[in-house]
C-alpha positions in Angstrom: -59.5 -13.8 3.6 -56.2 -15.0 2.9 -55.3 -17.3 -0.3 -51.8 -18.9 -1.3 -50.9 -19.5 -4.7 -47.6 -21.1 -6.3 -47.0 -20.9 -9.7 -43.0 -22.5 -10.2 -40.8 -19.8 -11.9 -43.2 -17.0 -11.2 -42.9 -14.4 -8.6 -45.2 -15.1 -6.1 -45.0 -11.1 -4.6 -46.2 -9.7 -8.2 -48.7 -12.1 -8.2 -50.4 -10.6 -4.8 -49.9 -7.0 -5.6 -52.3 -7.9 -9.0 -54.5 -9.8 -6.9 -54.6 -6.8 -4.2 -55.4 -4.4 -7.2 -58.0 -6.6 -8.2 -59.7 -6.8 -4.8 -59.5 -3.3 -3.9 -60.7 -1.9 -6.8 -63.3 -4.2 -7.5 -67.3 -3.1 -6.9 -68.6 -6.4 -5.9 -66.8 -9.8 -4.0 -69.1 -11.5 -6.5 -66.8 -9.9 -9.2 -63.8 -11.2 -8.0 -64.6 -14.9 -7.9 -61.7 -16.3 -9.6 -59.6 -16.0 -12.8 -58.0 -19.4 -13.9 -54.7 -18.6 -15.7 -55.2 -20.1 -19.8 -51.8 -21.8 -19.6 -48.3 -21.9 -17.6 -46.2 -18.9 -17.3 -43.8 -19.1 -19.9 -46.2 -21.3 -22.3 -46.9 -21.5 -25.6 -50.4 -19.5 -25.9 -51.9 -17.2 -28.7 -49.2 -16.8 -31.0 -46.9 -15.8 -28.4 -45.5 -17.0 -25.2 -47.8 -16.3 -21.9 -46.4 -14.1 -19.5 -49.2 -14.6 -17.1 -52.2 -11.9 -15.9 -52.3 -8.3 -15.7 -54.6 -6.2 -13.7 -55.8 -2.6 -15.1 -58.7 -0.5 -14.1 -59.9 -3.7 -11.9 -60.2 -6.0 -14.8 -57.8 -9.0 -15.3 -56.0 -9.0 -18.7 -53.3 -12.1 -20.0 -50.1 -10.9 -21.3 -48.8 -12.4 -24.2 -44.9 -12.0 -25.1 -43.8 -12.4 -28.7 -41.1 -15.2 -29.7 -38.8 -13.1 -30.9 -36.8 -9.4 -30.8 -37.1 -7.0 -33.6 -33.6 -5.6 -33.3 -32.5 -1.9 -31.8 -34.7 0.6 -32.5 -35.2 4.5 -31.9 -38.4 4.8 -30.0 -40.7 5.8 -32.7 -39.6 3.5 -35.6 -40.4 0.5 -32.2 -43.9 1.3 -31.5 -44.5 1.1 -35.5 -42.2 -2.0 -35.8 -44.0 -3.9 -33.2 -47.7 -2.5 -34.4 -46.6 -4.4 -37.9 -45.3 -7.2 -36.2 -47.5 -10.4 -37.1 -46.5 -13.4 -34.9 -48.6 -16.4 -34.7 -51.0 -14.6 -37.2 -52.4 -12.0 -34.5 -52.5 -8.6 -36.1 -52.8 -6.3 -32.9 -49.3 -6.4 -31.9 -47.5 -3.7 -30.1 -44.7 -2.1 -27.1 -45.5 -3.1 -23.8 -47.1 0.3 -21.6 -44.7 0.6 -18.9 -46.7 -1.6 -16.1 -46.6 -4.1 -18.6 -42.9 -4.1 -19.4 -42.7 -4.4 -15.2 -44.6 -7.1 -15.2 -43.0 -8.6 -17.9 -39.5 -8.3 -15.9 -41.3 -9.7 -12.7 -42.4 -12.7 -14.4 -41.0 -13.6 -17.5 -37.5 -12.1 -17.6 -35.7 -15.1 -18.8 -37.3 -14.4 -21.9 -35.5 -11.3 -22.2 -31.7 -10.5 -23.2 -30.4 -8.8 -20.7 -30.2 -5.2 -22.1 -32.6 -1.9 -22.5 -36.1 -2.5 -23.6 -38.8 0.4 -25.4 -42.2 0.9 -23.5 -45.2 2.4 -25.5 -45.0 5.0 -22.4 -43.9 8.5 -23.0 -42.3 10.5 -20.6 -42.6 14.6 -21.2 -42.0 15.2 -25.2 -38.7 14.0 -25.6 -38.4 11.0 -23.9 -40.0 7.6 -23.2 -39.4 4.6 -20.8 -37.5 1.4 -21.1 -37.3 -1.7 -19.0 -33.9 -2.8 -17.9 -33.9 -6.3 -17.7 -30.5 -7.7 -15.9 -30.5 -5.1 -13.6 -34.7 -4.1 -13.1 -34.4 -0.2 -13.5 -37.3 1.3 -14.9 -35.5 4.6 -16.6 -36.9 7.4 -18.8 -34.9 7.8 -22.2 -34.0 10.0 -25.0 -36.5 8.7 -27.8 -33.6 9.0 -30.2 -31.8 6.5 -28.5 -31.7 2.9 -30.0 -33.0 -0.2 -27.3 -34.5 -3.3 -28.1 -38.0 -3.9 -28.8 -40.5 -6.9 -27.8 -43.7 -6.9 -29.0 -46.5 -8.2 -26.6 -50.4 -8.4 -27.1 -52.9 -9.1 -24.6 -56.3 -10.6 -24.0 -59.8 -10.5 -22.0 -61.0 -13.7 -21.1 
């Protein structure tokens, strides 16, 4: 089976590699009908701006971005920073996981200044991961280091 999709401004490869994930961990074809995207990549949606779907443990998940930065932050003070953060009047707020700051970068970097980024991923006790997003490296970091935070949230359709 082979399908083609074109979304303009989104990277087509990360795009398969979810759908792959989605059909080889799925139980049933039935389950994998179809999942039609809720808006554009890079759209207004949910309080936030869409940064398109998100595959984990088989089941299709919609990333949501929030409008703004909330500064340069030491890892710990980030993840409570974005779980306060309240844009668009969603309460459940938080740092992307690692895979999600990828995806992020694959899809939505634009959004991004082009600097060091928190995940919610740890890495051993001391440090954590961060999303570079001019240059695409994926690094593990001293958590007492300062780099930018971006909320996201997410959804289940």
């Amino acid at each position: 089976m082979s399908i083609q999709i074109h979304i303009e401004g989104v990277d087509a490869e990360h795009i398969r590699q979810q759908v792959q994930t989605l059909l080889a961990t799925a139980t049933a074809p039935k389950e994998i009908a179809s999942f039609p995207l809720p808006a554009g990549i890079g759209a207004e949606l949910q309080g936030g701006i869409y940064a398109g779907p998100y595959v984990e443990d088989g089941q299709v998940h919609h990333l949501i971005v929030a409008h703004e930065n909330l500064g340069r932050q030491e890892w710990e003070v980030a993840g409570q920073h974005a779980k306060e953060y309240e844009g668009g009047g969603f309460y459940d707020w938080r740092l992307p996981t690692k895979n999600e700051g990828m995806a992020c970068l694959a899809a939505v970097a634009g959004l991004f200044e082009k600097s060091y980024y928190w995940t919610s991923t740890p890495y051993g006790s001391g440090d954590a991961w961060a999303v570079h997003f001019e240059y695409g490296d994926v690094d593990d970091w001293r958590r007492d280091l300062e780099f930018r935070v971006r909320p996201v949230r997410r959804f289940i359709p």
